[in-house]
FIVO-241539 format. One record per residue (C-alpha): residue number from 1; x, y, z. Coordinates in steps of 0.001 Angstrom, whole numbers, plus 524288, in hexadecimal, padded with zeros to 5 digits. Layout:
BEGIN
{rec NUM,{X,Y,Z}} ...
END
This chain:
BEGIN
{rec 1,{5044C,3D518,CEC16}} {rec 2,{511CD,3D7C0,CF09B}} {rec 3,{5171A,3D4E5,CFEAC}} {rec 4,{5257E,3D7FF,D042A}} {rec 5,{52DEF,3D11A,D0C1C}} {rec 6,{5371D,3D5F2,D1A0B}} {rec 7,{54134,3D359,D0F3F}} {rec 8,{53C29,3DD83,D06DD}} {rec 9,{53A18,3D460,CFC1F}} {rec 10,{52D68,3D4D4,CF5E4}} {rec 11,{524EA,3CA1C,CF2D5}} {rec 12,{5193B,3C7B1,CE8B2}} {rec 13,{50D1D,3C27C,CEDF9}} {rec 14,{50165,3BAF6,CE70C}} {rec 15,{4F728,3B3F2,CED73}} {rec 16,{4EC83,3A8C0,CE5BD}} {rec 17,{4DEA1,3ADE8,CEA91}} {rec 18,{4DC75,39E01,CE7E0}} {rec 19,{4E535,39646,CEE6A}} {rec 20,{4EAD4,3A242,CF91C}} {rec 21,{4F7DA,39E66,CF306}} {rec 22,{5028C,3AA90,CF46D}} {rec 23,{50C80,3AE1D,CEA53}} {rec 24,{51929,3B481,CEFF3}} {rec 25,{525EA,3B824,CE744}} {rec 26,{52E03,3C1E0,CE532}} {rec 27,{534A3,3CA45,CD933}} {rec 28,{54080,3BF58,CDA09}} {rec 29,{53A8E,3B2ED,CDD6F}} {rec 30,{5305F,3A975,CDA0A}} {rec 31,{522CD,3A9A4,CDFA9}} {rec 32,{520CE,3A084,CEA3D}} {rec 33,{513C3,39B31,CF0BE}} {rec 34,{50CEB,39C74,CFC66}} {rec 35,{50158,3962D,D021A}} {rec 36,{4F7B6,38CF4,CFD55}} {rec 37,{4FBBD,3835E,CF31C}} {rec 38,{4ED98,37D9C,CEB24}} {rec 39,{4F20E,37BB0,CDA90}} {rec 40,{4F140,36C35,CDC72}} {rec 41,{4FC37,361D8,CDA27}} {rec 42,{5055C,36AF6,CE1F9}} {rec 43,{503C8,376E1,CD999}} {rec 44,{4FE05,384A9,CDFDD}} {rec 45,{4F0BC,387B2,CD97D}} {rec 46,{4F6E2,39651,CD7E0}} {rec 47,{5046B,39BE9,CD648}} {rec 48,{50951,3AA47,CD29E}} {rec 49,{5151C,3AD24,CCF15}} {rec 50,{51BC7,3BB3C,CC7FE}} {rec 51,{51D09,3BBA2,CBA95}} {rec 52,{52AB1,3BA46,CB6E5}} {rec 53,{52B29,3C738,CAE5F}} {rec 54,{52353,3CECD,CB602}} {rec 55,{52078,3CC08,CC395}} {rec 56,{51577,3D362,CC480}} {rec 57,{50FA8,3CA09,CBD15}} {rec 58,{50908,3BE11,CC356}} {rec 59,{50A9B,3B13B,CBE29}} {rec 60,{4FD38,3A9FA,CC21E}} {rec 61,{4FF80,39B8D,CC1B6}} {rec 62,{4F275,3922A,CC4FA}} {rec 63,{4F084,38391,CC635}} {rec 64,{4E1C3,386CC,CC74F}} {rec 65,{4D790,38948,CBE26}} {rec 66,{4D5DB,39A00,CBABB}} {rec 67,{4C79C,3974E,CBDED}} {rec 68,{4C0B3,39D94,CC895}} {rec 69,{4C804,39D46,CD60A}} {rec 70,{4C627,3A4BB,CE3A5}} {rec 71,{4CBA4,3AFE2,CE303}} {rec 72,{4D0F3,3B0F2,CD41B}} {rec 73,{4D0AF,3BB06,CCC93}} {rec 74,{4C678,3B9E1,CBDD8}} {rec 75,{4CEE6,3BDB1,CB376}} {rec 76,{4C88B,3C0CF,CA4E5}} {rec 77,{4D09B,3B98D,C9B2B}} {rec 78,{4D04F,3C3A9,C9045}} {rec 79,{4D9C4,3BB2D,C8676}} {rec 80,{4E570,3B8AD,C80EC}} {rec 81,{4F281,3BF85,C804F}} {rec 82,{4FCC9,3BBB9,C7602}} {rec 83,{50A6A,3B9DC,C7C40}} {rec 84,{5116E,3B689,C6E2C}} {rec 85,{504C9,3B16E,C699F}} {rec 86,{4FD21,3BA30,C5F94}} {rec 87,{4F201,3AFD4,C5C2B}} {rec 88,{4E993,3B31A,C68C1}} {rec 89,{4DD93,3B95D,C69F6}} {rec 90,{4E0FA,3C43E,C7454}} {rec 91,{4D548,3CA9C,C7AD6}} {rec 92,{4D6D5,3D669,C7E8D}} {rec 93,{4D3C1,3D93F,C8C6D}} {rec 94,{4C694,3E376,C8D83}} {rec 95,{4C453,3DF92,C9A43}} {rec 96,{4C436,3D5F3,CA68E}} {rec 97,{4B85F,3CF74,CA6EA}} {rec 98,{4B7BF,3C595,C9B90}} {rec 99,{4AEE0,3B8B2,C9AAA}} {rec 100,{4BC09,3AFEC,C9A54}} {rec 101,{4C3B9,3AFEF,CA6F3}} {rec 102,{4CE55,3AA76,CAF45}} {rec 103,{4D0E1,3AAA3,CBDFB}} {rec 104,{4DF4E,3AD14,CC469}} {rec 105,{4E309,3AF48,CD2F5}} {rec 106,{4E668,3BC4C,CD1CE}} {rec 107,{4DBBE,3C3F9,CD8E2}} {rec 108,{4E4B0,3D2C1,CD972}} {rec 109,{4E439,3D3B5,CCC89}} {rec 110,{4E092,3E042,CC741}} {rec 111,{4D1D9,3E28A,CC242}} {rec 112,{4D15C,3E271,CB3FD}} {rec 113,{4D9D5,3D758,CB0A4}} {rec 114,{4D9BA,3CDC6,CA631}} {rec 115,{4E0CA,3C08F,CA162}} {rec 116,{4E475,3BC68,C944B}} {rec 117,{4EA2A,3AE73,C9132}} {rec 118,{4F784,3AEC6,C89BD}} {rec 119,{4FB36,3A92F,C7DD4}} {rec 120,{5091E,3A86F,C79AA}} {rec 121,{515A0,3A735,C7F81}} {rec 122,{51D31,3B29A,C7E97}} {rec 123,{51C55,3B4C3,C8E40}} {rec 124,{520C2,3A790,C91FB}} {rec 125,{52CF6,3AD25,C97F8}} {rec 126,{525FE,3B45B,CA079}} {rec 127,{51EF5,3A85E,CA5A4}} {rec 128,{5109B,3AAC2,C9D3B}} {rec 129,{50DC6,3A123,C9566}} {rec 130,{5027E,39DDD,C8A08}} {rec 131,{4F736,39B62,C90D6}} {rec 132,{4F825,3A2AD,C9D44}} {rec 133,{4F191,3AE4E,CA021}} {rec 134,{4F472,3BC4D,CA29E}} {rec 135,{4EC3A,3C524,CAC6C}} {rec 136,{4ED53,3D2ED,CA735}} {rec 137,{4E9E1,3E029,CAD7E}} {rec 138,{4E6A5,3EA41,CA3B5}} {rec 139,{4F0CC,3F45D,CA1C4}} {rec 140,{4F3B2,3FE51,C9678}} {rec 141,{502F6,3FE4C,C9A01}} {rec 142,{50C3D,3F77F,C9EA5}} {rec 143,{518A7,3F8CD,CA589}} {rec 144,{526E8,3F1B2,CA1D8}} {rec 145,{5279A,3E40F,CA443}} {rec 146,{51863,3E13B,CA558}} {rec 147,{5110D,3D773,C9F5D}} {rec 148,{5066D,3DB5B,C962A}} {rec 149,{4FCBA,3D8DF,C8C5D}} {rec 150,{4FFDD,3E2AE,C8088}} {rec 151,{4F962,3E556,C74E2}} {rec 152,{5001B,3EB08,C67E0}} {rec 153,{4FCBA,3ED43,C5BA7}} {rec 154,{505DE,3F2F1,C5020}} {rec 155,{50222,3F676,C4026}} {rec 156,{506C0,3E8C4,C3BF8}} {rec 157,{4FC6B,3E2B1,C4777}} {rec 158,{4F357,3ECC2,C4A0F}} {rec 159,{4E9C8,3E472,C51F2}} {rec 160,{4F618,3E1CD,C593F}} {rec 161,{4F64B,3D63D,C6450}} {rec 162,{4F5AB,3D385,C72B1}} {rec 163,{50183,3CDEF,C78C1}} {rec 164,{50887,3CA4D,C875B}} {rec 165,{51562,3D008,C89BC}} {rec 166,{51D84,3D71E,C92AE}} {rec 167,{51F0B,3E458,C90B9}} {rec 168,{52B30,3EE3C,C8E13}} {rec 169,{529D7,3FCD0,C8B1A}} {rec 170,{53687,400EF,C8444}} {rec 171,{53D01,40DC3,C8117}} {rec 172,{5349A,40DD1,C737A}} {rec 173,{52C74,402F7,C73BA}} {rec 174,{52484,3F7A5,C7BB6}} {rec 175,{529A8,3EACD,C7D94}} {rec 176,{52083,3DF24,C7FC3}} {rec 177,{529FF,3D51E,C8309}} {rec 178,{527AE,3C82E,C8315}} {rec 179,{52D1C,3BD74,C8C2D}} {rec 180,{530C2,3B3C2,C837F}} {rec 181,{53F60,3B30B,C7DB8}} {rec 182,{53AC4,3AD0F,C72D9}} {rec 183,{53194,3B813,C6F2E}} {rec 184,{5367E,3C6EE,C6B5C}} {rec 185,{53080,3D2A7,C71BC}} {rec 186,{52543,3DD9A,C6C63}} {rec 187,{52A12,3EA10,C696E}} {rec 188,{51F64,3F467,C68B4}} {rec 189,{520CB,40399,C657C}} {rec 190,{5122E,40911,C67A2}} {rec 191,{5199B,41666,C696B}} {rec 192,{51B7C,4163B,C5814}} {rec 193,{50C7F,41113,C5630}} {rec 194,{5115A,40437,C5447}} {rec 195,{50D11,3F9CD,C5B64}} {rec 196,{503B9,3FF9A,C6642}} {rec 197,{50580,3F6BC,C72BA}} {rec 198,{4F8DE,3F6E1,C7C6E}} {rec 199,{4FB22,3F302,C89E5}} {rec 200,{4EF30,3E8D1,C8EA5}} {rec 201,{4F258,3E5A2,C9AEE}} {rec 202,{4FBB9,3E133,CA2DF}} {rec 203,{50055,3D1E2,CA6E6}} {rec 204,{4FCE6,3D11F,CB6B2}} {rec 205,{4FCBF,3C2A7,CB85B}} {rec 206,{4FDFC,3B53D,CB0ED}} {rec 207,{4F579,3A9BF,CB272}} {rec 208,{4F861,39C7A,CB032}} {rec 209,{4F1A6,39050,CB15B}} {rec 210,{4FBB8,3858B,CB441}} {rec 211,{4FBD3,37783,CAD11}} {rec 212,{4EF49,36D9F,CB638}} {rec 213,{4E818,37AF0,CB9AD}} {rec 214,{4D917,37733,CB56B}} 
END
């Protein structure tokens, strides 16, 4: 949800169905809370924040267990999605109702989600770490700049792999960039026949549980 200030400034809003906790920040500044505290030893039980790369993009942080909670949202936990890792076992998403499941405080997220854990640390620089996990809607494209879960395959690799990246279409090719100095980019050309890249879904949110959550 978006509001807008008399100044004309515009401000992103979140609120915790949990705790009744609000969220506000805007495009230039960090997020700051309002209303009720509840994480224990001083720390809120839920904070949001934008992801640094793409603000659209929520960064779900919890000091609470993602088990059942009034007025979270059930989440199938489909997998695992490599983020410089290829020794995962990625499960490919066929749908939104699986036996194993986690629970985030995100109740306006579209229908038809899913989350998948990562593995790697190619992202790191954009604040998503090994471990945490990624709420996807499922999308067949993508637009600059958004975070996605592609698939590509090429002759050398025909079963081909699953990965996390942000993603770049170029004059003659895709870019799936990672954010990572340390790590080089993907260049794709489906347009030739080589290397087919498959669009997943789309990154809508991040979930992590922080260090004493139980």
């Amino acid at each position: 949800m978006t509001v807008r200030q008399k100044t004309g400034e515009t401000l992103e809003f979140s609120r915790c169905g949990l705790t009744g906790r609000v969220m506000l920040w805007t495009r230039t500044s960090p997020p700051r809370l309002v209303g009720q505290e509840g994480g224990g030893e001083g720390r809120p039980a839920v904070w949001i924040e934008p992801n640094r790369l793409n603000s659209s993009v929520r960064m779900v942080h919890l000091t609470l267990p993602m088990r059942p909670q009034a007025g979270w949202r059930r989440m199938a936990l489909v997998g695992e999605v490599a983020a410089g890792r290829f020794d995962v076992t990625v499960a490919y998403h066929e749908g939104a109702g699986g036996d194993t499941a986690l629970f985030v405080p995100l109740d306006d997220l579209p229908l038809g989600c899913f989350a998948l854990r990562v593995r790697g640390h190619s992202m790191e620089e954009a604040d998503i770490h090994d471990g945490d996990y990624v709420i996807v809607r499922p999308q067949a494209d993508a637009d600059n700049g958004d975070l996605v879960i592609a698939s590509h395959a090429d002759p050398d690799d025909p079963e081909g792999y699953v990965t996390l990246k942000q993603f770049f279409r170029e004059k003659d090719h895709i870019r799936l960039q990672p954010a990572n100095a340390a790590m080089a980019p993907i260049h794709l050309y489906p347009q030739n026949g080589r290397a087919p890249v498959h669009i997943q879904g789309k990154v809508v949110a991040v979930v992590r549980q922080e260090a004493g959550a139980s």
